[in-house]
C-alpha beads as a LAMMPS data file, in Angstrom:
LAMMPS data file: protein, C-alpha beads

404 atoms
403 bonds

1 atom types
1 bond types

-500.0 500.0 xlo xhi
-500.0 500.0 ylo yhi
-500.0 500.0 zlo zhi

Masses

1 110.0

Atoms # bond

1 1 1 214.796 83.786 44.999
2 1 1 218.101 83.090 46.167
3 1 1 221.506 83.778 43.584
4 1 1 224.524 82.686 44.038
5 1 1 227.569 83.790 42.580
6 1 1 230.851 81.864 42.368
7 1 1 233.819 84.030 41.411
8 1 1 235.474 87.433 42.289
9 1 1 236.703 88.232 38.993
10 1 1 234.980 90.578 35.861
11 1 1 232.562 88.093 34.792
12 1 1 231.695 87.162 38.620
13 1 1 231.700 90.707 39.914
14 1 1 229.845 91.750 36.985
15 1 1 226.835 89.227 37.366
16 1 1 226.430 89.632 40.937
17 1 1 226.436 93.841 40.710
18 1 1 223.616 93.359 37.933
19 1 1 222.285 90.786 39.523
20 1 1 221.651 93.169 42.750
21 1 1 220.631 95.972 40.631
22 1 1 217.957 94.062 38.664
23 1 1 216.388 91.991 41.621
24 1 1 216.726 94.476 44.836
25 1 1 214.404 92.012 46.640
26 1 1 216.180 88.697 46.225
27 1 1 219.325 88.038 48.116
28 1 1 222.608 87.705 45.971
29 1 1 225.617 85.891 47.293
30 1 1 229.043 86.197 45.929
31 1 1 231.511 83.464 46.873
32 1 1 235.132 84.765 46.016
33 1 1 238.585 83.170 47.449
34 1 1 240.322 86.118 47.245
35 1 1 238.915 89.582 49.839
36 1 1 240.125 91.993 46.490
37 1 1 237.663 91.321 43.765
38 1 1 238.046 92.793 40.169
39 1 1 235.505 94.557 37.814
40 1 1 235.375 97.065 35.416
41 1 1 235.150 100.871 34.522
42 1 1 233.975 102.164 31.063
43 1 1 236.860 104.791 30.008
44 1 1 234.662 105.360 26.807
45 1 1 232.403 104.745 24.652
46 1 1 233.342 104.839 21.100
47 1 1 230.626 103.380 19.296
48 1 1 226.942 100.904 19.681
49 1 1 229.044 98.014 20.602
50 1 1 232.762 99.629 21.474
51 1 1 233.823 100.655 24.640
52 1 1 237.440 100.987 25.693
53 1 1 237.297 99.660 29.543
54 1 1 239.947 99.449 32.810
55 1 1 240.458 96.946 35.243
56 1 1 239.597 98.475 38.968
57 1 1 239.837 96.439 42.005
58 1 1 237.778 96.834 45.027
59 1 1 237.911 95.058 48.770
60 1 1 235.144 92.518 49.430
61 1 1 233.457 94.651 51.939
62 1 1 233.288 98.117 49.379
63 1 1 230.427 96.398 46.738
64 1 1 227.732 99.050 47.548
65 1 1 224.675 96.785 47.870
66 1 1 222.056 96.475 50.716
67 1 1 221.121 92.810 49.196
68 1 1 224.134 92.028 48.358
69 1 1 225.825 88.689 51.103
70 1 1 229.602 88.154 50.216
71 1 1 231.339 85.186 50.998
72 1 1 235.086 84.843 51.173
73 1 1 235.808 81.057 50.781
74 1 1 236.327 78.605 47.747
75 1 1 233.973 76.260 46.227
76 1 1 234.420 73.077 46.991
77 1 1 231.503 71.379 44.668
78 1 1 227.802 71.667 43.786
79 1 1 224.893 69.713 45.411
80 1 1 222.599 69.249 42.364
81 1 1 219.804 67.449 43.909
82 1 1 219.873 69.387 46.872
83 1 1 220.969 72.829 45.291
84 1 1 223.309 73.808 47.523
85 1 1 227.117 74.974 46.590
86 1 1 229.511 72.999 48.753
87 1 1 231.905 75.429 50.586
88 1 1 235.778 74.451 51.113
89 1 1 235.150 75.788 54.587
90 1 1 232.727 73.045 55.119
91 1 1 229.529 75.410 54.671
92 1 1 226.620 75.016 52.149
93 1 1 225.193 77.897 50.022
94 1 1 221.425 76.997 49.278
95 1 1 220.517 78.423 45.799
96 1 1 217.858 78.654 43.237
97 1 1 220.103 79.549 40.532
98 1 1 223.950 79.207 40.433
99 1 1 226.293 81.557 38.127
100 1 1 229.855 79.593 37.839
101 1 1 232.402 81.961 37.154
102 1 1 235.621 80.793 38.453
103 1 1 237.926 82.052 36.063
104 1 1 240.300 79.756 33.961
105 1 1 243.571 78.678 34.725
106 1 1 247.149 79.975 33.432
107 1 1 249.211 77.296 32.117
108 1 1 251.927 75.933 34.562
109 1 1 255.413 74.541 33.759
110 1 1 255.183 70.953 34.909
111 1 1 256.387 69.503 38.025
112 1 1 258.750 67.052 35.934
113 1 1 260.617 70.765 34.600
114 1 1 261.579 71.179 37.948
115 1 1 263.185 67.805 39.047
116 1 1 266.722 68.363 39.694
117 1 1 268.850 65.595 39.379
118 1 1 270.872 65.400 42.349
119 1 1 274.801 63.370 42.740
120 1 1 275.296 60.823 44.789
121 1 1 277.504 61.683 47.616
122 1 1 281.394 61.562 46.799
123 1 1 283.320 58.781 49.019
124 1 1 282.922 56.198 51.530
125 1 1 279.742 53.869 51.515
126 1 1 276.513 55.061 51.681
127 1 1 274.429 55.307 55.206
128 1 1 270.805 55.309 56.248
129 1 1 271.328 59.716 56.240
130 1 1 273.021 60.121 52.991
131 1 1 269.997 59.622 51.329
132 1 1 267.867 61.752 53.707
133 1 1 270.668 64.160 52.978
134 1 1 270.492 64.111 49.089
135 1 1 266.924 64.392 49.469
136 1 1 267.069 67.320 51.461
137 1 1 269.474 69.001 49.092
138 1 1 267.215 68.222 45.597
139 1 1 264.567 69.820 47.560
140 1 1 266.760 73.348 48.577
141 1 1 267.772 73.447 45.223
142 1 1 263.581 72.864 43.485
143 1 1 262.682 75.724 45.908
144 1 1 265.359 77.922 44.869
145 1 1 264.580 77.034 41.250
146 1 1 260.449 77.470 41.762
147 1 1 261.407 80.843 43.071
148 1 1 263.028 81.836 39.668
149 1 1 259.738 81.153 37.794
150 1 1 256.846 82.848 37.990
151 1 1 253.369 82.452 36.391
152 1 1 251.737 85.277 35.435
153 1 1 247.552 85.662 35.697
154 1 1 246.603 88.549 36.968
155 1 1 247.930 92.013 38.335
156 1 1 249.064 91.040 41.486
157 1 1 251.270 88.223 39.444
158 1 1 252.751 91.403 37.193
159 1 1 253.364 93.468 40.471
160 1 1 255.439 90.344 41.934
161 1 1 257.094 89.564 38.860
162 1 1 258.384 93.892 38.405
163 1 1 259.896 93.709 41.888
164 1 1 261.986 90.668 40.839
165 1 1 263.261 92.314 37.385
166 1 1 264.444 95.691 39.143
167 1 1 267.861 94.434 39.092
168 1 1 268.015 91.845 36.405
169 1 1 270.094 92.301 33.327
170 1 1 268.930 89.117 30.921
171 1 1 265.397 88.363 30.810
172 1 1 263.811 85.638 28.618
173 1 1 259.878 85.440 28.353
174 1 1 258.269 82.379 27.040
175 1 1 254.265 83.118 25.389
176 1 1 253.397 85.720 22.858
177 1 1 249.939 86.743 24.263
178 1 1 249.137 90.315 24.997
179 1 1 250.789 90.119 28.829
180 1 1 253.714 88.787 26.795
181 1 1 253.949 91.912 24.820
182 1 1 253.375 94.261 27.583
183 1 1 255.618 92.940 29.643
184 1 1 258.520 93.163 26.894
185 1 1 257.699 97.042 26.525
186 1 1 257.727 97.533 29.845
187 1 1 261.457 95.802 30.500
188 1 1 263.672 99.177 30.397
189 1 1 267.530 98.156 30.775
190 1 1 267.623 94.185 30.364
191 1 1 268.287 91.967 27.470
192 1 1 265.047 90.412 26.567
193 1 1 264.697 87.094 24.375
194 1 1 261.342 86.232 23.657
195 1 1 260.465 82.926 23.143
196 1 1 257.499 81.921 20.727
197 1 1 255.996 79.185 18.258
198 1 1 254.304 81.354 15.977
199 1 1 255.931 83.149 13.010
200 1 1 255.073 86.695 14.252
201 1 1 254.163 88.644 17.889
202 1 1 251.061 89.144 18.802
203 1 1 249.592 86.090 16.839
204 1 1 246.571 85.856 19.143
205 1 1 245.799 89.405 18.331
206 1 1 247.210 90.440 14.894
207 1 1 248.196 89.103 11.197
208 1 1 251.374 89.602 9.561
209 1 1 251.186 93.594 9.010
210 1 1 249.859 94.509 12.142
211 1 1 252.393 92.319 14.251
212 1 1 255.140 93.924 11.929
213 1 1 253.488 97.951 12.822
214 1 1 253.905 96.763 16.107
215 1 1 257.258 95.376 16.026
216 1 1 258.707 98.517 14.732
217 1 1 256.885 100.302 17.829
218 1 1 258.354 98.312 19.723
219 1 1 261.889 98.812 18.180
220 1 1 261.600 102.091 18.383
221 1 1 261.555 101.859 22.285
222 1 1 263.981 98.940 22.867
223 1 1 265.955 96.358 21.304
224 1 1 264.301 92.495 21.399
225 1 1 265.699 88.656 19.940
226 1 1 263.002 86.687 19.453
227 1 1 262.949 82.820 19.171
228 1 1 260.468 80.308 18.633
229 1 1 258.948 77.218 20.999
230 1 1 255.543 75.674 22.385
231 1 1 251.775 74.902 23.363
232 1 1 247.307 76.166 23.365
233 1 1 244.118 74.900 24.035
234 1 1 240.970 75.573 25.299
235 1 1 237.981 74.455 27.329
236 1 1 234.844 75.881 29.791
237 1 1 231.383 74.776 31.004
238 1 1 229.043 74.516 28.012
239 1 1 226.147 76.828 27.974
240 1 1 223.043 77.753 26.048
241 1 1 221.327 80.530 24.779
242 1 1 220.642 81.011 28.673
243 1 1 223.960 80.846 29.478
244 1 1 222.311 77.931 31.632
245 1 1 224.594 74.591 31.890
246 1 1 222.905 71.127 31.516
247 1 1 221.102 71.704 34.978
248 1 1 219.022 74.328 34.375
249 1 1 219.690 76.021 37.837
250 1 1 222.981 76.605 37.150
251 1 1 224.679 79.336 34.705
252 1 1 228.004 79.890 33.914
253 1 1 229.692 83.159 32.221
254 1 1 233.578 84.640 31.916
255 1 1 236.585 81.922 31.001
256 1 1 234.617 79.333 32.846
257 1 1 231.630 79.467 30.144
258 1 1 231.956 78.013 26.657
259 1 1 229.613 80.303 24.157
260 1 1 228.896 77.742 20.948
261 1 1 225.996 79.192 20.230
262 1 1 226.705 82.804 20.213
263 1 1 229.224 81.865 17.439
264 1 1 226.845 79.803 15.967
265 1 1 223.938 82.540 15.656
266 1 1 226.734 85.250 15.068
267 1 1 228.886 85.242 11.777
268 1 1 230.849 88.027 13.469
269 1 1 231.751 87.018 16.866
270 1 1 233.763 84.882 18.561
271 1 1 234.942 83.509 22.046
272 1 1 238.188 85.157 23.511
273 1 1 239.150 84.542 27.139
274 1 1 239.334 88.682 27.645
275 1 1 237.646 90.975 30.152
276 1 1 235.615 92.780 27.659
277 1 1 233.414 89.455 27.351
278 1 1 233.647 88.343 30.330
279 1 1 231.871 91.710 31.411
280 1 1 229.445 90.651 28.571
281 1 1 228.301 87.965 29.698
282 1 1 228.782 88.282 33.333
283 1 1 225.714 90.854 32.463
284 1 1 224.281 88.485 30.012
285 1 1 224.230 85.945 32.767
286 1 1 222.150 88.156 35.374
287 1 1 219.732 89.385 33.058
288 1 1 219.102 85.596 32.032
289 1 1 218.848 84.689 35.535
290 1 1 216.600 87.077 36.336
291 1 1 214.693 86.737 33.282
292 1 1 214.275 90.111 31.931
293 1 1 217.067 89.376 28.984
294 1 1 214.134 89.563 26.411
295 1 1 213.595 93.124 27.460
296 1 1 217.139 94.094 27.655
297 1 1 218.398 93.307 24.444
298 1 1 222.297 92.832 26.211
299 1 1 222.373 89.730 24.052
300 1 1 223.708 92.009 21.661
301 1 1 227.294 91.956 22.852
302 1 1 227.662 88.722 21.206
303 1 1 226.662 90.192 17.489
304 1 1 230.256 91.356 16.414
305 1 1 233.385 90.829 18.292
306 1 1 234.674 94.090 19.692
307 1 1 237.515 94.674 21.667
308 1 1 239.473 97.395 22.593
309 1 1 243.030 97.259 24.618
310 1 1 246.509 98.923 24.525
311 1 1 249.641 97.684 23.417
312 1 1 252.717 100.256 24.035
313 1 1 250.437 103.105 25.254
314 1 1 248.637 103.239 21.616
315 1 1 244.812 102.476 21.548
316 1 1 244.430 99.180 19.753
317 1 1 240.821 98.635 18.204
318 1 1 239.718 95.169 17.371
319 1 1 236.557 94.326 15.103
320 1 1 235.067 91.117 13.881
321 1 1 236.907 88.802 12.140
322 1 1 239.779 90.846 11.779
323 1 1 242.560 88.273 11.623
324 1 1 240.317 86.170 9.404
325 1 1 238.918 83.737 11.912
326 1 1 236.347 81.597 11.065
327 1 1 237.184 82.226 7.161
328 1 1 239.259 79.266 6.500
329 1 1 237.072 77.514 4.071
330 1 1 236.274 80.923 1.753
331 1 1 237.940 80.712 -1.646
332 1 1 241.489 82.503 -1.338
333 1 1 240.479 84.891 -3.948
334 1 1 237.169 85.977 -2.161
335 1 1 239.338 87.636 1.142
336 1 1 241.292 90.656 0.415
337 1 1 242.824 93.062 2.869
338 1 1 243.532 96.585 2.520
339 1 1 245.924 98.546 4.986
340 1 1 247.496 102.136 5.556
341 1 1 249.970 103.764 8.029
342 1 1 249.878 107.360 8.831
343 1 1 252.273 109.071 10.322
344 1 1 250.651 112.464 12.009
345 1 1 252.249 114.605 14.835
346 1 1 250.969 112.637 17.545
347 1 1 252.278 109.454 16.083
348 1 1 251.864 107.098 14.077
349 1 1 248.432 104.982 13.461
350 1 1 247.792 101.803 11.670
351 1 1 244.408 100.593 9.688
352 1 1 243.287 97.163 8.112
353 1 1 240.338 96.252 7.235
354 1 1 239.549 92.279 5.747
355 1 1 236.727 92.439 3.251
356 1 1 234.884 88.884 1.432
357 1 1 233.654 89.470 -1.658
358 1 1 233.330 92.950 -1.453
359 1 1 231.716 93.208 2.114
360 1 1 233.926 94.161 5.486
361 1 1 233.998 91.428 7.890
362 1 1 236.620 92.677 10.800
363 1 1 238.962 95.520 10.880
364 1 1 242.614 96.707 13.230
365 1 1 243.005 99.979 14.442
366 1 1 246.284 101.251 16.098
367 1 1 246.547 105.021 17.456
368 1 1 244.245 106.876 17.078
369 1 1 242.256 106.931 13.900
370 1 1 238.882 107.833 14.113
371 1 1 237.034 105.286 11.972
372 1 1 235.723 102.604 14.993
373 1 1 231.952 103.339 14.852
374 1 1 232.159 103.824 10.676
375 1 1 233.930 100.356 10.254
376 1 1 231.421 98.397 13.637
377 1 1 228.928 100.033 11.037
378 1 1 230.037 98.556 7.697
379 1 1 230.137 95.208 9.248
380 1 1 226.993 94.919 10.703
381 1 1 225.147 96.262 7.718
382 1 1 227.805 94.008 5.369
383 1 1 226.896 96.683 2.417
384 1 1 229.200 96.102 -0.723
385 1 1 232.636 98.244 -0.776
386 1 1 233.970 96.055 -2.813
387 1 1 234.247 98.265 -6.113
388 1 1 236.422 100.898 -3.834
389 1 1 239.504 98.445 -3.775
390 1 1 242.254 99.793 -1.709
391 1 1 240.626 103.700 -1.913
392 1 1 238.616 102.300 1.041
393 1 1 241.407 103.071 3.039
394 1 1 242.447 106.107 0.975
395 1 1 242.999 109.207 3.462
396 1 1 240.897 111.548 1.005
397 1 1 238.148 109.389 1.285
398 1 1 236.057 110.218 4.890
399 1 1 235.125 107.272 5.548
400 1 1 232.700 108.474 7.983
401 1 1 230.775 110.672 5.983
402 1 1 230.494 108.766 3.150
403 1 1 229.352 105.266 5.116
404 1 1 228.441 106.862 8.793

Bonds

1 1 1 2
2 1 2 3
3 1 3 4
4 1 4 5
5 1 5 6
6 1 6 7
7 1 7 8
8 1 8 9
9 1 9 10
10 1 10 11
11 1 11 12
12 1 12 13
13 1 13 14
14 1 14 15
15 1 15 16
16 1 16 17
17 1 17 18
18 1 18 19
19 1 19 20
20 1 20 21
21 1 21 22
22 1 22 23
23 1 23 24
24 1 24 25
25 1 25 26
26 1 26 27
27 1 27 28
28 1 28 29
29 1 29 30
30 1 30 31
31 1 31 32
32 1 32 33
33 1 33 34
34 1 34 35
35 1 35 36
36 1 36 37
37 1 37 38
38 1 38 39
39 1 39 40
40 1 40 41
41 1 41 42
42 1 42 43
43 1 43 44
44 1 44 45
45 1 45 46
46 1 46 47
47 1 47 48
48 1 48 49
49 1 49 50
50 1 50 51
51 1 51 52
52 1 52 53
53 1 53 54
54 1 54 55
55 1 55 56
56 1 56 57
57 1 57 58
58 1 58 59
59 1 59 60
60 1 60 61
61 1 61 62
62 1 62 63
63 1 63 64
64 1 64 65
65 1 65 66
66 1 66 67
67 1 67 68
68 1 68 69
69 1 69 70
70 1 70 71
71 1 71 72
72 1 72 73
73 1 73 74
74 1 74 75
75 1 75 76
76 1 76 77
77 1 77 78
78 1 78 79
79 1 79 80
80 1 80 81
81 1 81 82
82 1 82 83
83 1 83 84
84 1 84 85
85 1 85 86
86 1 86 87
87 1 87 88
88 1 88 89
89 1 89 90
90 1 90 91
91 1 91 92
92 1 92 93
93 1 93 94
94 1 94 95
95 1 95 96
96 1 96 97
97 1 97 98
98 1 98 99
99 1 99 100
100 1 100 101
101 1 101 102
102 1 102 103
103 1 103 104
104 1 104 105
105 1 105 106
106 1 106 107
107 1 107 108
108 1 108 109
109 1 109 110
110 1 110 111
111 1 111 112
112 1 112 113
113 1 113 114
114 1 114 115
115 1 115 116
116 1 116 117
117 1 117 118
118 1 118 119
119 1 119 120
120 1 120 121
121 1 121 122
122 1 122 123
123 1 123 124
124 1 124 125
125 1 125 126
126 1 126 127
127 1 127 128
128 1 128 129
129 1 129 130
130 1 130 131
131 1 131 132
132 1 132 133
133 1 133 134
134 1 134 135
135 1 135 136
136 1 136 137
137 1 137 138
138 1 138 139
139 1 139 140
140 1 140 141
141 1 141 142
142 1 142 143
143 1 143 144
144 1 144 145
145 1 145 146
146 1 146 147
147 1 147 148
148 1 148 149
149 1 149 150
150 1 150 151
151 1 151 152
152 1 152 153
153 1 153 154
154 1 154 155
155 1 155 156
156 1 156 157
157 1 157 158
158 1 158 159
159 1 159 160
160 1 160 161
161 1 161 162
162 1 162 163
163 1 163 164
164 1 164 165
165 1 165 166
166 1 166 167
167 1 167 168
168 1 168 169
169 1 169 170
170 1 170 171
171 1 171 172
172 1 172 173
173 1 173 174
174 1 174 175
175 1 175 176
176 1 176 177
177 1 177 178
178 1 178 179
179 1 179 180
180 1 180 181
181 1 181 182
182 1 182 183
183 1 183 184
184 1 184 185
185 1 185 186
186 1 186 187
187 1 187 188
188 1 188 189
189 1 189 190
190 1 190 191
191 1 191 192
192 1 192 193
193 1 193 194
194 1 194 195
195 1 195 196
196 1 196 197
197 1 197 198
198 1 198 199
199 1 199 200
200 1 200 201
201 1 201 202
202 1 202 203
203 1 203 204
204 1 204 205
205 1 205 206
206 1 206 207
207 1 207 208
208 1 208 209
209 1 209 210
210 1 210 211
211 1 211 212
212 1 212 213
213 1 213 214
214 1 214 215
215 1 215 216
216 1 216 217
217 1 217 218
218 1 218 219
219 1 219 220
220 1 220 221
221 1 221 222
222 1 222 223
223 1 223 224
224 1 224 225
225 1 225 226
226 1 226 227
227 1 227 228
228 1 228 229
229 1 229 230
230 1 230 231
231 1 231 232
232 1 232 233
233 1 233 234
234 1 234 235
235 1 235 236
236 1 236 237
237 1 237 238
238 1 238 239
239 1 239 240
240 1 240 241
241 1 241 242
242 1 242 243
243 1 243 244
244 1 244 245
245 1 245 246
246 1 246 247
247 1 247 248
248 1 248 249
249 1 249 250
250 1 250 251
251 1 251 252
252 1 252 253
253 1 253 254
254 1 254 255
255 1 255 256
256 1 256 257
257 1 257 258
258 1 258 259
259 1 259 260
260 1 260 261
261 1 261 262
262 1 262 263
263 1 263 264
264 1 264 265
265 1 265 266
266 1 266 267
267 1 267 268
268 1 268 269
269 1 269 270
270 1 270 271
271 1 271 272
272 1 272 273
273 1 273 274
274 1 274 275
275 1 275 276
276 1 276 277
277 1 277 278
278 1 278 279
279 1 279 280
280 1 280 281
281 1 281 282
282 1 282 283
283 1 283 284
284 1 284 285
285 1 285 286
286 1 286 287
287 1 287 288
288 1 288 289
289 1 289 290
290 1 290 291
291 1 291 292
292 1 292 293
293 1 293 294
294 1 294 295
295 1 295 296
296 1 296 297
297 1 297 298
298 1 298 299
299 1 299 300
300 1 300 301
301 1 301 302
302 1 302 303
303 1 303 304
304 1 304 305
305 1 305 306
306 1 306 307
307 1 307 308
308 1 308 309
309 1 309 310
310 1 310 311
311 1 311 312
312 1 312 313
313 1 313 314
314 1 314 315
315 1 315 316
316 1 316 317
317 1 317 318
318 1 318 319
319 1 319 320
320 1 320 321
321 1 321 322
322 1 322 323
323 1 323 324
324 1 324 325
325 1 325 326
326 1 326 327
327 1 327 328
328 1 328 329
329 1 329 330
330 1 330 331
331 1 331 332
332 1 332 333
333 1 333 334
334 1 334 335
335 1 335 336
336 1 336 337
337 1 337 338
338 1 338 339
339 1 339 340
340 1 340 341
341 1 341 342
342 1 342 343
343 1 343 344
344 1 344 345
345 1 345 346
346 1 346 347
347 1 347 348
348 1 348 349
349 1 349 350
350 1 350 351
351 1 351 352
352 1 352 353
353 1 353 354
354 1 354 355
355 1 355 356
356 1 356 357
357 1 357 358
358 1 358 359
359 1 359 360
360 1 360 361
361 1 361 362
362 1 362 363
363 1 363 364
364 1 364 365
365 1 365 366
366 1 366 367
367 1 367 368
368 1 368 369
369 1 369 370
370 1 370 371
371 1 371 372
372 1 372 373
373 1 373 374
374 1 374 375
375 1 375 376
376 1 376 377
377 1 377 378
378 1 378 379
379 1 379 380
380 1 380 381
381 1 381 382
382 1 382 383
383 1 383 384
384 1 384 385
385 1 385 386
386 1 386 387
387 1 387 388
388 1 388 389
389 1 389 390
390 1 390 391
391 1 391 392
392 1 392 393
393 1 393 394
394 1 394 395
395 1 395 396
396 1 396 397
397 1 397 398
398 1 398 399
399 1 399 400
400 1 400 401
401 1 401 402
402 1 402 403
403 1 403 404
């Protein structure tokens, strides 16, 4: 059986690692562009389904498998009938199953942003080299201006964009995603104006409290305008239960793969474009193309949306539904949320927990707080709190003993 792998990111790394591991006798290709390829480490393991994990790069050549072919080139397109991946090299890849996980691209300021509108030359009538000229200086002055702007993906792109703000003194960043709000902790010494649509930071991540938590955090450590402005949207391969595309021989996983179904089978998970699922089902992917998922039971991951990150050095805990997704159409009165802060020696922490009709669908943890594995647990077995109110949260109740 021959795999091929397109992708040198988490969910590409991931696939091809488990891939190797799970079918030592089969030859596994992994096709990345760029010679440093990026996985994963576990840091811990909090719970079932939680695990706090770390970005870690590694050179093409350092991948510690004997059946393991690597392949630094881009793909160019796919050869259905003849099953072959089309290199931009001019190579082909035979396969017998393909795993597409090329990654998703950041958004871009248009090229129209950066048209300078250049003056007509003062005096005297115009000659066959003015305009060569004027073209020559609208084009100076669109590279200077690309230079100023930088879009950020990945951690090379934050690397490149701290050695440019060293030195500067005003600093405006345009997204509130979570790059967006690491970045703005991280920018010691420069005015900062943030630049959003959305009514509160973090809006991808957190509801009104939680963004406000964090917002103090983040005033504690530096001073931040914030104003408001644009754009989202979405879009990735479509894949079944399989994680199989329409062509059966070919799989996708990571931002390139669109998950319907797990959110379908799942009232508890959803699709985020973060490295916790592309790990997920970068795994998912190999054990379906090797066809041992059945016995593996790592379709799991896609039962209840877990994530774990951190936002200004505090641990930040995500379960479920915990900014309400998915609940739009649930009768106002049927969604309550409770939420504490406690302030402790070693700093503050921050809990909420969203319950419907008595039973806790997703939950935020900031700091440390000790409850992930008893609130993972009280959504997955959805047993009625309801008649606690807000002594859920009550910090004489142990949570974990009582529900654990």
């Amino acid at each position: 059986m021959r795999f091929v792998v397109v992708g040198g990111g988490v969910a590409g790394v991931c696939c091809a690692e488990e891939l190797c591991r799970l079918r030592p006798q089969d030859e596994v290709t992994l096709v990345s562009a760029s010679r440093v390829l990026k996985g994963v480490s576990v840091v811990a393991r909090l719970s079932r389904n939680l695990e706090e994990l770390a970005l870690v790069e590694r050179r093409l050549d350092e991948l510690p498998y004997s059946n393991l072919r690597l392949v630094q080139d881009v793909a160019a397109g796919i050869d259905t009938e003849g099953q072959a991946l089309l290199l931009g090299g001019g190579g082909r890849l035979p396969y017998d199953k393909l795993c597409i996980c090329a990654g998703a691209r950041p958004k871009e300021l248009p090229p129209s942003v950066f048209h300078a509108s250049g003056e007509q030359p003062a005096g005297g009538v115009p000659t066959q080299q003015a305009p060569q000229a004027q073209q020559a200086d609208r084009d100076a002055e669109l590279a200077a201006l690309r230079q100023r702007v930088l879009t950020i993906r990945d951690t090379d792109s934050v690397a490149r964009l701290a050695a440019r703000l060293r030195r500067s003194r005003r600093v405006v960043v345009v997204g509130n995603g979570g790059i967006a709000l690491e970045l703005i902790s991280g920018l010691k010494g420069a005015d900062v104006t943030w630049v959003m649509k959305h009514a509160h930071i973090g809006d991808a991540y957190f509801d009104l409290d939680a963004a406000q938590f964090l917002l103090e955090e983040l005033q504690h450590q530096r001073r931040v305008a914030a104003a408001a402005a644009a754009a989202a949207a979405d879009g990735g391969l479509r894949v079944n239960r399989q994680m199989q595309s329409s062509d059966p021989a070919i799989y996708a996983a990571g931002d390139s793969a669109s998950c319907q179904w797990a959110a379908d089978e799942s009232r508890h998970w959803f699709q985020m474009r973060l490295w916790s699922q592309a790990r997920a089902m970068g795994v998912y992917a190999a054990h379906c193309m090797a066809g041992v998922q059945d016995q593996t039971g790592s379709d799991m991951a896609f039962e209840l949306f877990t994530h774990v990150t951190r936002f200004l050095g505090k641990k930040v805990v995500l379960l479920g539904l915990y900014n309400g997704q998915r609940l739009g159409g649930e009768a106002e009165q049927d969604v309550v949320t409770y939420s504490r802060i406690d302030e402790e020696p070693e700093g503050r922490s921050f809990v909420r927990v969203l319950l419907l009709r008595g039973r806790v669908q997703g939950a935020v943890l900031i700091g440390e707080t000790d409850l992930d594995e008893t609130l993972e647990n009280l959504i997955m077995d959805q047993l009625d709190v309801g008649s606690y109110g807000p002594h859920l949260l009550d910090p004489d109740v142990e949570l974990d003993h009582v529900f654990d």
